[in-house]
C-alpha positions in Angstrom: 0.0 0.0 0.0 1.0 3.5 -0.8 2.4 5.2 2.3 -0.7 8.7 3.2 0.7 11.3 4.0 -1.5 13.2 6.9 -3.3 16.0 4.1 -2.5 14.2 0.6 -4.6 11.8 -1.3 -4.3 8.8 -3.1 -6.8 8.8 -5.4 -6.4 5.8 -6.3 -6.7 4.3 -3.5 -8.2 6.8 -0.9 -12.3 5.9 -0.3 -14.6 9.1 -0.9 -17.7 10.1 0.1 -17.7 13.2 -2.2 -15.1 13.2 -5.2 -14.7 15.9 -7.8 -14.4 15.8 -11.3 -10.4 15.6 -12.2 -11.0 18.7 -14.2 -12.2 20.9 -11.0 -9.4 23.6 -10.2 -11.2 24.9 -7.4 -10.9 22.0 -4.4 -11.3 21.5 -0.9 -9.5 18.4 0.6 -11.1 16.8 3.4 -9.6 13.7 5.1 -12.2 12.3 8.1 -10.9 9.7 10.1 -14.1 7.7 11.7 -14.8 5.1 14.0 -18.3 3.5 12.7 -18.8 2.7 16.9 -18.2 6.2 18.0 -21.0 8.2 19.6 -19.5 11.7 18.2 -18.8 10.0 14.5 -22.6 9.1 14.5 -23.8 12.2 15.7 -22.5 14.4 13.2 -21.8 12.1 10.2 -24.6 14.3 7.9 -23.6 17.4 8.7 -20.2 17.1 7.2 -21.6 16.1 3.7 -24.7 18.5 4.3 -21.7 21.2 4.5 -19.3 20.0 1.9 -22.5 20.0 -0.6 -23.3 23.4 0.5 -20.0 24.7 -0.9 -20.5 22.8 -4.0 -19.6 18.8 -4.2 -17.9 18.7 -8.0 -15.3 21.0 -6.2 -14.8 18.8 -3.0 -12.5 15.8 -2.2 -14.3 14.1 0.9 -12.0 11.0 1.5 -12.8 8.6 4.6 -10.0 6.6 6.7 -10.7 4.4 9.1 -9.6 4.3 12.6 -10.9 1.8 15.3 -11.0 2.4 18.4 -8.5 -0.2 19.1 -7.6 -4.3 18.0 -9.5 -5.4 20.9 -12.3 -3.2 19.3 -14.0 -6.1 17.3 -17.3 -4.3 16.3 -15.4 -1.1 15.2 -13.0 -3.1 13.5 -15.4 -5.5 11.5 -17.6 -2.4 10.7 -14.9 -0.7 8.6 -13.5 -4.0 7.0 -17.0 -4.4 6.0 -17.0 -0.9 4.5 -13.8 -1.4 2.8 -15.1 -5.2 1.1 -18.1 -3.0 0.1 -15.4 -0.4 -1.5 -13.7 -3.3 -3.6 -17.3 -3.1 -5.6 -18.0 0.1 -5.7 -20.6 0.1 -3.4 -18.8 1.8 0.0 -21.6 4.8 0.1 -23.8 2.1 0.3 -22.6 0.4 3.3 -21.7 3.4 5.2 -25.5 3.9 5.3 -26.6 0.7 6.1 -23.6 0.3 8.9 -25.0 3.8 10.2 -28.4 2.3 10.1 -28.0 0.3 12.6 -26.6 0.4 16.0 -23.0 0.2 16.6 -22.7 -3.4 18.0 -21.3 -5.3 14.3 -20.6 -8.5 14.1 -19.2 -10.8 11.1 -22.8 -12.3 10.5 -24.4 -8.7 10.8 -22.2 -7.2 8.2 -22.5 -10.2 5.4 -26.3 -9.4 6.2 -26.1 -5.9 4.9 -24.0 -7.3 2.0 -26.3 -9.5 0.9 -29.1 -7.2 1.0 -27.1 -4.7 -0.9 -26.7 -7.7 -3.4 -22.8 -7.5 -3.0 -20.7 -10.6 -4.7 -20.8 -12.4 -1.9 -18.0 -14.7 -2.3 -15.6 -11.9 -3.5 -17.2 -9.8 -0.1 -16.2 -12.5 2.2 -12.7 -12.9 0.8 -11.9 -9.2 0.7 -13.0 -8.9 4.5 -10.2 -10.2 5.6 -8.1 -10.2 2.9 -4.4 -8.6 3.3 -4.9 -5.7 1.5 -7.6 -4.4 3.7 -5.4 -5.7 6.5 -2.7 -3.7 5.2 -5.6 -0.7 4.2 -6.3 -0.3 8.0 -2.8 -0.5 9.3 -1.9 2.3 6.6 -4.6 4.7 8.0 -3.6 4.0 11.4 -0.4 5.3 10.5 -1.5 8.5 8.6 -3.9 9.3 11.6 -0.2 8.8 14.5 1.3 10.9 11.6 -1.0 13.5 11.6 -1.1 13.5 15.6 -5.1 12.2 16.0 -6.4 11.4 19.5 -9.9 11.3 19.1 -12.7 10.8 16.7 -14.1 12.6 14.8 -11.1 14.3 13.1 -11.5 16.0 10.4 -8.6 17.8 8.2 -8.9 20.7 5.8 -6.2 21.0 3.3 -3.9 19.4 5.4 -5.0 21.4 8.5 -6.9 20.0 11.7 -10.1 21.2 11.8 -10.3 22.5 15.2 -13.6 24.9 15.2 -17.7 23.8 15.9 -19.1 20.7 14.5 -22.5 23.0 13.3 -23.3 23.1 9.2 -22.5 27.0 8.8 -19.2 26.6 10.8 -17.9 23.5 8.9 -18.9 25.0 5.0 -17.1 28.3 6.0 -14.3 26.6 6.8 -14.4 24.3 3.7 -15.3 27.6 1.8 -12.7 29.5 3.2 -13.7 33.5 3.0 -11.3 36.5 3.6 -12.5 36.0 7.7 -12.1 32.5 7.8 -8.1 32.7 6.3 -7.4 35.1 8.4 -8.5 33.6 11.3 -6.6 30.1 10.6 -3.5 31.9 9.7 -3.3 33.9 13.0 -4.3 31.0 15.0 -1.1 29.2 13.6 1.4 31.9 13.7 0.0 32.7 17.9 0.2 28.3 18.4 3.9 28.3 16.5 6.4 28.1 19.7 9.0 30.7 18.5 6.2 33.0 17.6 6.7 35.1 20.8 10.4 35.5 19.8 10.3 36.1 16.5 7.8 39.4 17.3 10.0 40.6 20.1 13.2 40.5 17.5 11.0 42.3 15.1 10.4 45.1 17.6 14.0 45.2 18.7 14.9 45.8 14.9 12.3 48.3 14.7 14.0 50.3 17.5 17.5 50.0 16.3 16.5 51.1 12.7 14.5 53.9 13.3 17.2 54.9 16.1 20.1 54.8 13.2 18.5 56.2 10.4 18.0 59.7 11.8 14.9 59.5 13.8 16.5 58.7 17.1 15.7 62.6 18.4 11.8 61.3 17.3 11.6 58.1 19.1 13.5 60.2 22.4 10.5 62.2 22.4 7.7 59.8 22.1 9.2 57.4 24.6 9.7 59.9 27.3 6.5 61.8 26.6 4.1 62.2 29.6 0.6 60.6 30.1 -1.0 61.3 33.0 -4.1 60.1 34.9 -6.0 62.7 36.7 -9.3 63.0 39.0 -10.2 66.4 40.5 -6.8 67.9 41.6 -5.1 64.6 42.1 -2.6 63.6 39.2 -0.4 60.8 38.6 2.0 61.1 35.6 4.9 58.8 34.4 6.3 58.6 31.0 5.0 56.3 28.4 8.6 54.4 28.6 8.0 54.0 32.8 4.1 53.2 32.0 5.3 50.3 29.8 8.0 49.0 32.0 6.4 49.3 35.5 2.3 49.1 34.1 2.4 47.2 31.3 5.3 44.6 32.4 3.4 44.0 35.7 0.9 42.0 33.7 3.7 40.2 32.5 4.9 39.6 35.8 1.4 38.4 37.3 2.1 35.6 34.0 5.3 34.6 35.1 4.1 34.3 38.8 1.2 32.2 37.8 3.5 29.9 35.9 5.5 29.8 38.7 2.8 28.8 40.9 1.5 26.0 38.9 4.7 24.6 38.6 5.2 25.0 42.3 2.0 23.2 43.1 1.5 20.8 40.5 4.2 21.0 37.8 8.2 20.1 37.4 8.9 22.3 40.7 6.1 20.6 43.0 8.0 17.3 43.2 11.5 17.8 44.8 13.2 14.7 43.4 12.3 16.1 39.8 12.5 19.8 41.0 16.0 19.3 42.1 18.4 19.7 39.2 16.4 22.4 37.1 16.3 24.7 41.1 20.2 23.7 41.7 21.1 24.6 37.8 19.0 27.9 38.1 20.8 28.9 41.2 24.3 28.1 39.5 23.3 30.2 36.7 22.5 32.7 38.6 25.1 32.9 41.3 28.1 32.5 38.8 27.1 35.5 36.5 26.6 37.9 39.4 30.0 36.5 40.7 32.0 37.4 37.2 30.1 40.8 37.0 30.8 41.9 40.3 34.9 40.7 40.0 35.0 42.5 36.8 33.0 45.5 38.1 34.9 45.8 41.6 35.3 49.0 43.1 33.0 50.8 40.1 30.2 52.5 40.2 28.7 50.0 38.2 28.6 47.1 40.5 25.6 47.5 41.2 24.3 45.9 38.0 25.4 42.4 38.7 21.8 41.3 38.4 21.3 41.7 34.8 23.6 38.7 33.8 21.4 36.7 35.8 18.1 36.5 34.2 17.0 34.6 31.3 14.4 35.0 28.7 12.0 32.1 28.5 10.5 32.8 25.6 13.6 33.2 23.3 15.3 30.2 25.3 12.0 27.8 24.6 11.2 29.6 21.0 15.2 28.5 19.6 14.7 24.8 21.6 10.8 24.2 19.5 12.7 25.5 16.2 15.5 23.2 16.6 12.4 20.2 16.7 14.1 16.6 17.4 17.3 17.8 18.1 16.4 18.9 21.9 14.8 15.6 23.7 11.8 16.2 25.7 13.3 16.0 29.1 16.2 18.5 28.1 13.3 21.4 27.1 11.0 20.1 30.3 14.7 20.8 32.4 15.1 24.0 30.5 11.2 24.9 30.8 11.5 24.7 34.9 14.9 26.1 34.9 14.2 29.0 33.4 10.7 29.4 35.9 13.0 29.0 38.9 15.7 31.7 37.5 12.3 34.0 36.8 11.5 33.3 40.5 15.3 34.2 41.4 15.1 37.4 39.0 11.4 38.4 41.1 13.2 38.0 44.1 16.3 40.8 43.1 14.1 43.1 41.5 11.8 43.8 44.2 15.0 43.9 46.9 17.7 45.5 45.1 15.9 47.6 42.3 13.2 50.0 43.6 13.4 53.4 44.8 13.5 54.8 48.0 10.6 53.7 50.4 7.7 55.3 51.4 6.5 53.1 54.6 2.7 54.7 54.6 2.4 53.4 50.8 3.9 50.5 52.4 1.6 49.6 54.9 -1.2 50.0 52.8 -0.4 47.9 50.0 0.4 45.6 52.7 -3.1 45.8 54.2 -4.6 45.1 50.1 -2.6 42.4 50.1 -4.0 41.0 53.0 -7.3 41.4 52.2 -6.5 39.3 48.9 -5.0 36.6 50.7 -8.3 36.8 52.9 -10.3 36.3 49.5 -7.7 33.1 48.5 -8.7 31.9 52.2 -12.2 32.4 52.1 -12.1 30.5 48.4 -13.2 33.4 46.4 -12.9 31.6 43.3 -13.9 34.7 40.9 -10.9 36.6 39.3 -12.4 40.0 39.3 -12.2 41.0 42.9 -8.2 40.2 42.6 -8.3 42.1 39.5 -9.4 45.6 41.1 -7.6 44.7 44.3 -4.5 44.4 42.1 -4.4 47.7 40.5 -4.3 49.1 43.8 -1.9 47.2 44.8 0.5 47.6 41.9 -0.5 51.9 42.7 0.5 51.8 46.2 3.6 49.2 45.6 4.5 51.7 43.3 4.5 54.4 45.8 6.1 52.8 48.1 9.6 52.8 46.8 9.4 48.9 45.7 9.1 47.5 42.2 5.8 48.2 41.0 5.8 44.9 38.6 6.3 43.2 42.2 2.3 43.6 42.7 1.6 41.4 39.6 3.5 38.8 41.3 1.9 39.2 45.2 -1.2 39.0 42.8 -0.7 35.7 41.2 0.4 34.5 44.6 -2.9 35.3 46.0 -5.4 34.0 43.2 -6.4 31.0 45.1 -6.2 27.4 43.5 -7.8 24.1 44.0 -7.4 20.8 41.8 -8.9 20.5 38.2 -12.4 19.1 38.1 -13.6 15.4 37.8 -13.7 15.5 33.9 -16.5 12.3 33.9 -18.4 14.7 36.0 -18.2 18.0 34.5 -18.8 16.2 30.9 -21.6 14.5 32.4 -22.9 18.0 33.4 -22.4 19.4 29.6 -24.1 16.3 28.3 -27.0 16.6 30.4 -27.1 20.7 29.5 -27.4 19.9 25.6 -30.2 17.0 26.0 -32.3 19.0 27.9 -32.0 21.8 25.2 -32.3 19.6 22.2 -35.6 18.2 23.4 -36.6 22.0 23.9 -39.0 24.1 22.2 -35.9 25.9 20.7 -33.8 25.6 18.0 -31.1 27.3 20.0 -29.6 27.3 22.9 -30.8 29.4 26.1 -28.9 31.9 28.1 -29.6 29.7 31.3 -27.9 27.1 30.1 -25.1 28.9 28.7 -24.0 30.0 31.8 -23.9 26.2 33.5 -21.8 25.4 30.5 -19.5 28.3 31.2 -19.5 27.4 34.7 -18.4 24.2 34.3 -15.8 25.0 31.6 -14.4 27.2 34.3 -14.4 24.8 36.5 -12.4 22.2 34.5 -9.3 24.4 35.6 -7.9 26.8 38.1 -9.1 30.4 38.1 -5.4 31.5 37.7 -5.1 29.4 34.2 -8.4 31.0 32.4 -6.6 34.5 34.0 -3.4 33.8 31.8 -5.1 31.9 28.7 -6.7 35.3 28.6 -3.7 37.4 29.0 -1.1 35.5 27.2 -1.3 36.6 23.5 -2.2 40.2 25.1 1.2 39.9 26.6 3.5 37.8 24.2 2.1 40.2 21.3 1.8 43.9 22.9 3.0 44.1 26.1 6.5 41.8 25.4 7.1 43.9 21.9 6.0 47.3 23.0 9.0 46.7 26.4 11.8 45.7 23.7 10.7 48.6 21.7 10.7 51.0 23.8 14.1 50.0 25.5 16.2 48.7 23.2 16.4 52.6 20.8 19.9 52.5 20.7 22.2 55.0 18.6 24.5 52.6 17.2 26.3 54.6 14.6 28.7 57.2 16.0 28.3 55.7 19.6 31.1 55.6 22.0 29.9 51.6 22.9 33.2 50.0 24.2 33.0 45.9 25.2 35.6 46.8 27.6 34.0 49.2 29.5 33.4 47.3 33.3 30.0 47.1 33.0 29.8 46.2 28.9 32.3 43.9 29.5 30.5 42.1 33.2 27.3 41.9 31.3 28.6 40.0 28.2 31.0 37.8 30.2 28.1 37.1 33.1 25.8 35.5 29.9 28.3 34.0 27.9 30.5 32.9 30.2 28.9 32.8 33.7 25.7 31.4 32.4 26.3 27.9 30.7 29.4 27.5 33.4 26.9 28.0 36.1 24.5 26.0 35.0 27.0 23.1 33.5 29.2 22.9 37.1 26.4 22.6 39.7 23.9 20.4 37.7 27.5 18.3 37.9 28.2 18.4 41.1 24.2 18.0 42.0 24.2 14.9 39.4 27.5 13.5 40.5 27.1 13.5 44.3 23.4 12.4 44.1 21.7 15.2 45.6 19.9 14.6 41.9 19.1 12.6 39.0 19.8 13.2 35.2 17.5 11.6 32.2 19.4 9.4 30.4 18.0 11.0 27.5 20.4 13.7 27.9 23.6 14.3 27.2 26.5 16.5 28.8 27.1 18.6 25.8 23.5 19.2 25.7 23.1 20.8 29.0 26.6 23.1 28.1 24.2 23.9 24.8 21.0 24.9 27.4 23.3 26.5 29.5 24.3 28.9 26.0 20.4 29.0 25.5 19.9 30.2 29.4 22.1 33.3 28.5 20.1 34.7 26.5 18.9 37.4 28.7 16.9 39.5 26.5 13.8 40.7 28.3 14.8 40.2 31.8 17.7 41.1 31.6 17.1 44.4 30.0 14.3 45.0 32.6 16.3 45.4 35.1 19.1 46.7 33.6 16.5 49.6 33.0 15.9 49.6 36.4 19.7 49.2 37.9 20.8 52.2 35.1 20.6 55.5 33.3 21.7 57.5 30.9 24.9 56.3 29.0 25.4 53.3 31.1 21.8 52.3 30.3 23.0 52.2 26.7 26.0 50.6 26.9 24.4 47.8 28.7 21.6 47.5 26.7 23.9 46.9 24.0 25.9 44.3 25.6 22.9 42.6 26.5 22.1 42.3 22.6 25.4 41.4 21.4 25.3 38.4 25.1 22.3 37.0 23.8 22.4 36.8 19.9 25.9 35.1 20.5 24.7 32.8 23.3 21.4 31.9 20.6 23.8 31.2 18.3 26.1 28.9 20.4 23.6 27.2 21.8 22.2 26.3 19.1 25.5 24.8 17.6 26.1 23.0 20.4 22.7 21.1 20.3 23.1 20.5 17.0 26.2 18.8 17.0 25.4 16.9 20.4 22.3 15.3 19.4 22.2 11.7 18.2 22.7 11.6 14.7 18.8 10.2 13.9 17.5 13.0 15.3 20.3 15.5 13.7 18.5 13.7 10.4 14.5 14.2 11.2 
């Protein structure tokens, strides 16, 4: 049999409900995988042709694989041999119907029933049912379906895409139609769901900056990124720049992200469990502790010594954007490491900012954000499950936080700390409780669906997870593609051409050394020691070389690392370390990236 691949056809040998003449241009190429025993399958097995023959069926390519629920599945199993024997006489439509017809308990004497009423050569029938080419037909669409990643049935693919929207008529022909709205759609979904995404925005805004800072309009974007916006009620005012609105407003969203992904993995993730936790917390700390150590040496006895957090951070989203790109070359358990190494250094990177890098202190402003804190922590005791009294709480919070001298992005974390959690719902249950929703409303007067009953679906939908993950699945893409770009933007303006820039300047120089140097030694000498003495535990999947690659990856600071760089300089200083932090991380991508390259096995160097 001809090996599918997960969106072509084989029209030779493909089975279709809806074909198109061979000299159609216009087509849409459906592949539906179906198990003739599924519930879903016979629910909706109308409404895909009903919308494939509203767009037009001579320019549709409808083709049918089958996939069983499993080999001990005997009645889904018979039931699509049956439908394939049927296909060997041109006469598969025909037994679709009648295996649809009935209900889904097949057996071998059911199925050579419906042949013979369809008044199928019975002999030839019986010997294609279990013939090895049907044998081998099933296997094949097996395959194409572990291929094309399918879990669950119904799947249906358009053009070689998963169709993930409503199984309802209009829905599917729009998406087999495809209009303007529809394209749109499906190509922003995929570029927000591709894993370097995130970086590949934030590089775009950094060019931006640079560009329009080199090509004469530096004086331009000065102005706009210090100009003032203000908030004013009666004769009160608060003002900050639109640069300080970004990084201590804006970022603080980011920050209530990071600390509710720190949370989760705290509670239930890679950092709940302390024999997993181990290595990724004990390379964080070694990344962390060694950069600070060869900034501070090299800026001893400066004014600049202060810095000696910005080598320390790393930026997730680069880091995991340049591990997804390089596919099979990174094993799973080295991006899981990297994944909760990264959370622990962002927990490390909270932990400086809000000590070392505020301004002044203001103890009223103090006490009261200290008091709104309490009160939320109250809420997370008293299992105040809703997000929007954390919400408003919040924004006080990150006012008076602010006022107080401390980091203001410190609120969004103290706020992701107190949104309460509690363990995901029984899934039987809460699909039980959908189920029951939708029978009571089909057998309704109605041909749609009430509002009373769209709010027991959303509740249980809700429930299904913890308030602080519908808080960030909400926020994410606000913050990957606005917040993230608008920081690097806004901070990384640098006049290149005719600066005074020198790598050898102490704090140029403890910047780029801290994430070239300090980072992947770090990280590479205390997982050893941890690994060797048996405080912890290594996959086998990975390799030495491959953690000296992460520990390249972890220096790229980007984001962080600029953050508080912003917040531990000014003026010239600011720039030059700005700059070092690009030139660090570019160099530390591209190294790390080499180095995993070369270290993985040579299969996966091949995939």
């Amino acid at each position: 049999m001809a090996d599918i691949e997960r969106s072509g056809f084989d029209a030779g040998r493909d089975i279709f409900l809806l074909q198109s003449e061979p000299t159609t241009r216009t087509r849409a190429k459906l592949v539906w995988y179906i198990d003739f025993t599924g519930i879903t399958t016979r629910r909706v097995r109308d409404l895909l042709v009903r919308a494939a023959e509203r767009f037009a069926p001579q320019k549709t390519d409808l083709a049918v694989r089958f996939l069983p629920s499993g080999a001990a599945d005997l009645n889904a199993e018979i039931a699509a041999r049956a439908a394939i024997a049927a296909h060997q006489q041109g006469r598969f439509i025909e037994m679709y119907r009648a295996l649809f017809s009935r209900p889904p308990r097949y057996s071998e004497a059911l199925v050579i029933a419906l042949a013979e009423s369809l008044e199928l050569n019975m002999d030839q029938f019986r010997a294609d049912l279990h013939s090895d080419d049907t044998t081998d037909r099933l296997a094949d669409d097996r395959n194409s379906a572990q291929r094309a990643g399918v879990h669950h049935m119904p799947t249906l693919f358009i053009d070689g895409r998963e169709y993930d929207g409503a199984w309802d008529e209009t829905s599917l022909a729009e998406a087999i139609e495809k209009p303007l709205g529809v394209r749109l759609q499906r190509a922003t979904s995929e570029f927000f769901h591709w894993a370097a995404s995130a970086g590949f925005v934030l590089v775009l805004a950094t060019l931006a900056a640079l560009i329009l800072s080199n090509i004469g309009w530096h004086d331009a974007y000065e102005e706009l990124r210090t100009t003032y916006l203000k908030i004013s009620f009666g004769d009160a005012m608060f003002k900050m720049s639109l640069e300080h609105w970004i990084n201590d407003c804006l970022m603080a969203l980011f920050f209530l992200l990071v600390g509710i992904e720190i949370k989760r993995e705290m509670v239930d993730g890679e950092l709940s469990d302390m024999s997993r936790a181990m290595l990724p917390i004990m390379g964080a700390i070694g990344g962390m502790i060694v950069p600070a150590g060869i900034y501070v040496a090299i800026n001893w006895g400066q004014d600049t010594a202060h810095g000696w957090g910005v080598p320390m951070a790393t930026d997730i989203a680069f880091t995991l954007g340049i591990m997804a790109l390089l596919g099979k070359r990174v094993p799973t358990s080295l991006k899981i490491f990297v994944s909760a190494l990264a959370i622990a250094d962002d927990l490390g990177a909270i932990l400086v900012i809000a000590i070392f890098y505020g301004h002044g202190f203001e103890m009223d402003a103090f006490l009261i954000a200290v008091a709104i804190f309490a009160v939320m922590m109250g809420l997370n005791r008293g299992r105040v499950y809703a997000r929007v009294p954390y919400i408003i709480l919040g924004v006080f919070l990150w006012y008076f936080v602010y006022q107080s001298g401390l980091h203001a992005t410190l609120a969004g974390v103290l706020t992701a700390l107190a949104i309460p959690s509690r363990r995901s719902a029984n899934m039987e249950g809460v699909a039980a409780q959908a189920a029951a929703v939708f029978d009571a409303e089909i057998q309704g007067p109605n041909a749609t669906i009430g509002h009373g009953a769209l709010v027991r679906l959303q509740s249980a939908i809700d429930r299904l997870r913890d308030p602080g993950f519908h808080l960030q699945h909400a926020l994410e893409n606000w913050s990957n593609f606005m917040i993230l770009p608008l920081f690097a933007f806004f901070n990384t303006g640098i006049l290149i051409i005719g600066s005074t820039f020198s790598p050898m300047a102490p704090e140029a120089l403890g910047v780029m050394a801290g994430l070239l140097i300090g980072k992947p030694l770090g990280i590479f000498l205390i997982v050893w020691i941890a690994v060797k003495t048996g405080i912890a535990k290594m996959s086998p999947e990975i390799n030495w070389a491959q953690i000296i690659g992460a520990g390249f990856l972890a220096g790229v600071g980007f984001t962080m690392s600029i953050f508080i760089g912003s917040a531990a300089f000014t003026g010239t200083q600011l720039e030059s370390v700005k700059l070092s932090i690009l030139i660090a991380s570019t160099l530390a991508a591209v190294l790390g990236s080499i180095i995993l390259i070369l270290a993985a096995p040579r299969g996966a160097n091949q995939s």
